[in-house]
MARMARLO-500178 format. One record per residue (C-alpha): y, x, z; residue number from 1. Coordinates in nm, 2 decimals. Each point is the difference from the previous one (the first is absolute). Example, Ala and Ser with C-alpha at 12.3 -4.5 7.8 and 13.67 -1.06 7.14 Angstrom:
PT; yy; xx; zz; nr
PT; -0.45; 1.23; 0.78; 1
PT; 0.34; 0.14; -0.07; 2
END
This chain:
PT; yy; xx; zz; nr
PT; 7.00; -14.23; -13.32; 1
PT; 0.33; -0.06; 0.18; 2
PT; -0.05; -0.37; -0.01; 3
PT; -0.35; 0.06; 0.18; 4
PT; 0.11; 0.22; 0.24; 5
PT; 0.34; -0.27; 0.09; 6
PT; -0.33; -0.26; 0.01; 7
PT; -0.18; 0.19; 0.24; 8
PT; 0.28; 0.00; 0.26; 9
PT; 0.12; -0.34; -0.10; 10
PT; -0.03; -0.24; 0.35; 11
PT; -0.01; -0.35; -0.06; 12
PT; 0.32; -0.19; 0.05; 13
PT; 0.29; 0.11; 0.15; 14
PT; -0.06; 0.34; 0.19; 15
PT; 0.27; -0.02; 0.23; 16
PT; -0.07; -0.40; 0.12; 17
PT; -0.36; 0.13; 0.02; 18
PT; 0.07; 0.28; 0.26; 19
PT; 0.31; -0.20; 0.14; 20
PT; -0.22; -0.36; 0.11; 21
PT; -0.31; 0.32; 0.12; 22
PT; 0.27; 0.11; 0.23; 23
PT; 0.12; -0.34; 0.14; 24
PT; -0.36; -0.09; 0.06; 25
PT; -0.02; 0.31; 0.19; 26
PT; 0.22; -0.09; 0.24; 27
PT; 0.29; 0.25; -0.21; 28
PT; 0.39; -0.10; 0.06; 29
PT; 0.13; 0.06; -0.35; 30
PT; 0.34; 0.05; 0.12; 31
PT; -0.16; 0.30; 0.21; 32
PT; -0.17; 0.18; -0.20; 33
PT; -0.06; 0.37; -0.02; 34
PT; -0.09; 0.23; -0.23; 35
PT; -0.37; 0.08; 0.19; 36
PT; -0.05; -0.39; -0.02; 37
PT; -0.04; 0.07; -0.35; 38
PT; -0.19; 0.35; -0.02; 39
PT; -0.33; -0.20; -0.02; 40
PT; 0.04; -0.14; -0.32; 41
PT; 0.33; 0.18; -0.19; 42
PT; -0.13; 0.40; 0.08; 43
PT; -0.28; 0.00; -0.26; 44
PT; -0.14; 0.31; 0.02; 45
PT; -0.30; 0.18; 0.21; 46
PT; 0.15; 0.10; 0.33; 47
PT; 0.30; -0.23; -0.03; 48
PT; 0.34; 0.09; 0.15; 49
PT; -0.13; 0.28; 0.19; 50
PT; -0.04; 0.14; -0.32; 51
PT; 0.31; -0.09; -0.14; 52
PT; 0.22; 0.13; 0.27; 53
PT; -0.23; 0.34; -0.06; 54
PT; 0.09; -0.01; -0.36; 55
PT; 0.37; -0.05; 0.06; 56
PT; 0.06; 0.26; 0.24; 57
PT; -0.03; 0.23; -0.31; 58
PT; 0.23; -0.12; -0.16; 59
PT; 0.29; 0.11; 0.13; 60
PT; 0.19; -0.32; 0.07; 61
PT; 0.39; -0.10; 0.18; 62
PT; 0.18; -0.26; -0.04; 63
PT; 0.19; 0.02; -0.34; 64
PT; -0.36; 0.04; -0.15; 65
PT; -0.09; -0.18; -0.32; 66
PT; -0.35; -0.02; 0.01; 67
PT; -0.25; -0.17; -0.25; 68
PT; -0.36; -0.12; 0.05; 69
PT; -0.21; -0.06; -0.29; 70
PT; -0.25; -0.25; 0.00; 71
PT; 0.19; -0.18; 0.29; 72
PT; -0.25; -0.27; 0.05; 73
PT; 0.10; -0.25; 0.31; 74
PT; 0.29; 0.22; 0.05; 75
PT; -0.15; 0.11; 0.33; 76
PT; 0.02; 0.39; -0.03; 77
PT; 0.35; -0.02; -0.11; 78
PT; 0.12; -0.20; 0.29; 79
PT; -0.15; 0.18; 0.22; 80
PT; 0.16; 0.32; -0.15; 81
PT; 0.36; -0.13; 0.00; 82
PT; -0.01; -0.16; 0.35; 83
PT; -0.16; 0.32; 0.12; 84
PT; 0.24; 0.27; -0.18; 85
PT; 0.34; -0.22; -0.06; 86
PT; -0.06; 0.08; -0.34; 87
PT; 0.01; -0.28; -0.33; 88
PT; -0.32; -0.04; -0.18; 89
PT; -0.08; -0.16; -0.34; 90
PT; -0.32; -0.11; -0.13; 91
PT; -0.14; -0.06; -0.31; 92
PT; -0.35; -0.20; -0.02; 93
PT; -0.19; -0.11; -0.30; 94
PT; -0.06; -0.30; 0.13; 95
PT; 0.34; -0.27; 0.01; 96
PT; -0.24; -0.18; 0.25; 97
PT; 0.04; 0.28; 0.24; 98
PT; 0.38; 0.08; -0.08; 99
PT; 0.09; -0.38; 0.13; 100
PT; -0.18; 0.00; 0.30; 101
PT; 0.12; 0.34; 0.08; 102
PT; 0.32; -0.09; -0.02; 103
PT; -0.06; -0.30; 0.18; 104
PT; -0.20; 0.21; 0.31; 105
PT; 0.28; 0.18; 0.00; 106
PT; 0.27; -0.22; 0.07; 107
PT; -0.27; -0.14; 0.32; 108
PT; 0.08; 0.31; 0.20; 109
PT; 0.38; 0.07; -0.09; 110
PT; -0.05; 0.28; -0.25; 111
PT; 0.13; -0.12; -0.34; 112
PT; 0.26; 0.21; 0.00; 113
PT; -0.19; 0.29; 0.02; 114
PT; -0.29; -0.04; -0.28; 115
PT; -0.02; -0.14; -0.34; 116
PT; -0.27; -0.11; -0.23; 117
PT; -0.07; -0.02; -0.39; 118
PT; -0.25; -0.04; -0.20; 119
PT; -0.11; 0.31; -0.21; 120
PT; -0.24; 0.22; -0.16; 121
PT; -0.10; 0.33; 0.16; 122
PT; -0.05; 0.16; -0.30; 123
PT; 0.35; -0.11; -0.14; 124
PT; 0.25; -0.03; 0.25; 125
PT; 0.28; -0.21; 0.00; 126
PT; 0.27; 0.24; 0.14; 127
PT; 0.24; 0.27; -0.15; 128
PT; -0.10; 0.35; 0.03; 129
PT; 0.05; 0.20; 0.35; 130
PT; 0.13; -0.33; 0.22; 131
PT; -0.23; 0.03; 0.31; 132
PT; -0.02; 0.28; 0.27; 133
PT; -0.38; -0.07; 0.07; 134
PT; -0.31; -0.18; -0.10; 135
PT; -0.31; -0.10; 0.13; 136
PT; -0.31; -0.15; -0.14; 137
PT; -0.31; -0.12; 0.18; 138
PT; -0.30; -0.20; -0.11; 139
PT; 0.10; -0.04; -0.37; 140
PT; -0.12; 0.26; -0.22; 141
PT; -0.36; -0.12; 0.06; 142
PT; 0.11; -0.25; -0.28; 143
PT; 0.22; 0.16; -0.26; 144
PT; -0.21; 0.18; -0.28; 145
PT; 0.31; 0.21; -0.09; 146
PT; 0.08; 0.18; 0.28; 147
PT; 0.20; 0.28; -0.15; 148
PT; 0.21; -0.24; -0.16; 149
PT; 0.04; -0.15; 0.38; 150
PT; 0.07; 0.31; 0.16; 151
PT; 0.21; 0.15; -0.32; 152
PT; 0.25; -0.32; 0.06; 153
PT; 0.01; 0.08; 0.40; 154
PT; 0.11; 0.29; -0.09; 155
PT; 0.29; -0.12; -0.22; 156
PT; 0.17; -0.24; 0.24; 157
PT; -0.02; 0.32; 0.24; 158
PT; 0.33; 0.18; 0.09; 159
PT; -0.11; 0.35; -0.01; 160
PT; -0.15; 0.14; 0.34; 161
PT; -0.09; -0.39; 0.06; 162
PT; -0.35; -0.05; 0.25; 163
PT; -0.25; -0.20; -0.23; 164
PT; -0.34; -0.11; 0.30; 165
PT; -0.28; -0.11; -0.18; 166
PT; -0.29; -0.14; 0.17; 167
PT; -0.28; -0.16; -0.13; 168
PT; -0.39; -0.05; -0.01; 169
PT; -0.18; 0.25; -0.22; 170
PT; -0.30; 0.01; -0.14; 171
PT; -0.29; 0.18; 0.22; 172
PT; -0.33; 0.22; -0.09; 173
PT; -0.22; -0.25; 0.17; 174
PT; -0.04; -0.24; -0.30; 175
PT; 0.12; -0.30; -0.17; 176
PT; 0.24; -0.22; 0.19; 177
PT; -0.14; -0.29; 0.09; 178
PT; 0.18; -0.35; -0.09; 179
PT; 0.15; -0.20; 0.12; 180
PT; 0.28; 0.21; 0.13; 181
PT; 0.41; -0.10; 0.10; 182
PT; 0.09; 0.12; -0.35; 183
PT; -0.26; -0.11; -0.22; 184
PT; -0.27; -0.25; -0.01; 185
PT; -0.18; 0.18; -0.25; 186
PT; 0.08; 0.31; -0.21; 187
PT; 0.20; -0.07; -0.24; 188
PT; 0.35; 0.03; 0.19; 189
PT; -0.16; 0.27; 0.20; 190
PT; 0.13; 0.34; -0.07; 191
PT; -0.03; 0.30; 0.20; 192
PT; 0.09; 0.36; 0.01; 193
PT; -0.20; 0.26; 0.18; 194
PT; 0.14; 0.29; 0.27; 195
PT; -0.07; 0.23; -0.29; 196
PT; 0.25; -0.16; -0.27; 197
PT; 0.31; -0.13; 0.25; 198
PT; 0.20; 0.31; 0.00; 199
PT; -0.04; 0.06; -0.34; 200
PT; 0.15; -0.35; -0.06; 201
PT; 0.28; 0.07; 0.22; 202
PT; 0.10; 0.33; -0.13; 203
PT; 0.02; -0.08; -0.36; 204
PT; 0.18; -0.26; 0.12; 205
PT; 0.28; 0.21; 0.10; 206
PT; -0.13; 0.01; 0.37; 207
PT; -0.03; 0.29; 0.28; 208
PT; -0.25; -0.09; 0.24; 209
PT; 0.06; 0.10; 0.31; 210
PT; -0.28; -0.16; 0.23; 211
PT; -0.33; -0.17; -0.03; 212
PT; -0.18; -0.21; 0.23; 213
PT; -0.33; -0.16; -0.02; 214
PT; -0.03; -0.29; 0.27; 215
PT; -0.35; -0.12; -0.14; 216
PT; -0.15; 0.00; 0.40; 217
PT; 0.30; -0.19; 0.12; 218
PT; 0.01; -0.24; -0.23; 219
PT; -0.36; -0.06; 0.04; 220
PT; 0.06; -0.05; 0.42; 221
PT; 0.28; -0.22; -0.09; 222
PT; -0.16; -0.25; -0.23; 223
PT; -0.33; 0.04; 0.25; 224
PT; 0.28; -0.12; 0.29; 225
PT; 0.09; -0.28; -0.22; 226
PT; -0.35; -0.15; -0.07; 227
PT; -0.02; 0.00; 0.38; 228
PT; 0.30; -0.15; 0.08; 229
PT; -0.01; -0.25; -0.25; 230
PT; -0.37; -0.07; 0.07; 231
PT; 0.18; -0.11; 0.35; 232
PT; 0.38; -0.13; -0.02; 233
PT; 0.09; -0.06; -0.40; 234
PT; 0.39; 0.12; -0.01; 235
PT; 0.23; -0.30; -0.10; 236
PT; 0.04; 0.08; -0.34; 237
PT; -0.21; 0.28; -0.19; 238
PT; -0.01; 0.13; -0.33; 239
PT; -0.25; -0.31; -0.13; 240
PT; 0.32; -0.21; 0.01; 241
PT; 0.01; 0.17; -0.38; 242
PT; -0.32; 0.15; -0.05; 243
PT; -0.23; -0.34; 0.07; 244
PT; -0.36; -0.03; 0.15; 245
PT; -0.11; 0.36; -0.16; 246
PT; 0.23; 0.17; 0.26; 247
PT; -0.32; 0.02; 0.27; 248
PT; -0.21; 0.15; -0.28; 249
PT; 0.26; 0.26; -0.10; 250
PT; 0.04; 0.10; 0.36; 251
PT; -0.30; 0.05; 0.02; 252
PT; -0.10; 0.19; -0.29; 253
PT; 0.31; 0.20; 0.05; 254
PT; -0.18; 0.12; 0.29; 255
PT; -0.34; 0.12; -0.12; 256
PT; 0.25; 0.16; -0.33; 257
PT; 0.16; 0.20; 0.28; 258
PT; -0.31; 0.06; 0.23; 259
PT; -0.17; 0.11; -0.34; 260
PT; 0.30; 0.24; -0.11; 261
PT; -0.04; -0.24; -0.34; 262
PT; 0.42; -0.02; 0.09; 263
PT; 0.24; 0.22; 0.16; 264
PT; 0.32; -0.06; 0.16; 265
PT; 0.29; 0.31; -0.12; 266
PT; 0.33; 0.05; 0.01; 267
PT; 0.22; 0.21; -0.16; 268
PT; 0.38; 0.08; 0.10; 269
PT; 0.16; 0.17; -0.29; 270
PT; 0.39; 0.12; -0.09; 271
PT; 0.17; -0.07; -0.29; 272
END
């Protein structure tokens, strides 16, 4: 299952030449990049880094934060996070694929020194028990069976009283998901909670819950923006630099899924 889901988001050669030779055809100075150059392809989530910086308001950040972000992807959200709040981030990705162009987006626009990436499974952490003031997760649940075992191990790497955001797509009352979708072409690798079993998760995880938010409207405005704007002016380099020719077809079922309520956007913020 793990090496499916690693398939799924497997690009085809190497990541970082394919978004670096997007942005030089696009007119991009590497030298002079920023991190909103990259937002477009690196913040891999509905609602993108207006969500993020959402997110990581809660989470209580300063500068001598140690922060971790699990399922890390492009390294995007975690970039955007440390240039924002000062702080260091470290993420941990399935996929080495992602890891080593993360790091290497993240050199681009001067931030090195501020994030870290390594490869890792959610469910089975590579770090020492209560190293990290905060976490965050978004967009990665939606493939991970085990999701107490996920959430359990958030927990651990916690320092007690630590902010732990999770946001990510949920399943809906309005019927089966339709597929293709950003985190599955099928199925299989699909797996999602509902509204109804989320705090439970997160509470015999070890987990006070202190806010819930359900952005299922927004999020379907926001990819409804995105078909437009893309139907227009494509962005220099979008999320089908890893996801291939089925991107168009996920966008667009991902917009009948939330139109139909078969998905829902939530996010929890939640204490240690």
């Amino acid at each position: 299952m793990i090496d499916a889901v690693e398939s799924h988001y497997r690009g085809s050669g190497d990541l970082s030449n394919v978004i670096a030779d997007k942005l030089r055809k696009a007119g991009k100075e590497m030298d002079r990049l920023t991190t909103a150059d990259l937002a477009t392809v690196d913040e891999f989530h509905i609602r993108g880094r207006k969500a993020t910086l959402e997110l990581a308001g809660y989470l209580n950040l300063g500068p001598s934060s140690d922060v971790l972000d699990i399922g890390s992807g492009l390294g995007g959200p975690a970039r955007t996070i440390a240039e924002t709040f000062g702080c260091h981030v470290t993420g941990v990705d399935l996929t080495q694929e992602f890891c080593d162009a993360a790091a290497a987006l993240s050199g681009w626009v001067g931030l090195s020194d501020r994030v870290a990436f390594r490869q890792g499974d959610a469910t089975s952490l590579p770090f020492a028990d209560a190293v990290f003031d905060a976490a965050i997760t978004m967009h990665v649940a939606m493939n991970i069976a085990a999701k107490d075992r996920m959430y359990a191990e958030a927990r651990r790497v916690l320092k007690p009283g630590g902010r732990f955001v999770v946001y990510d797509v949920l399943q809906g009352e309005g019927g089966d998901v339709l597929f293709p979708v950003p985190w599955a072409r099928e199925p299989s690798i699909s797996h999602l909670a509902t509204p109804d079993t989320m705090p439970l998760l997160l509470s015999d995880a070890g987990f006070r819950v202190l806010k819930v938010e359900d952005s299922t409207e927004e999020s379907q405005r926001w990819f409804e923006e995105m078909a437009t704007r893309m139907a227009g002016s494509v962005p220099a380099v979008t999320f089908q630099a890893f996801l291939g020719n089925d991107f168009a077809a996920m966008a667009r079922n991902q917009v009948i899924n939330l139109r139909e309520r078969r998905i829902r956007t939530v996010s929890y913020v939640c204490e240690a």
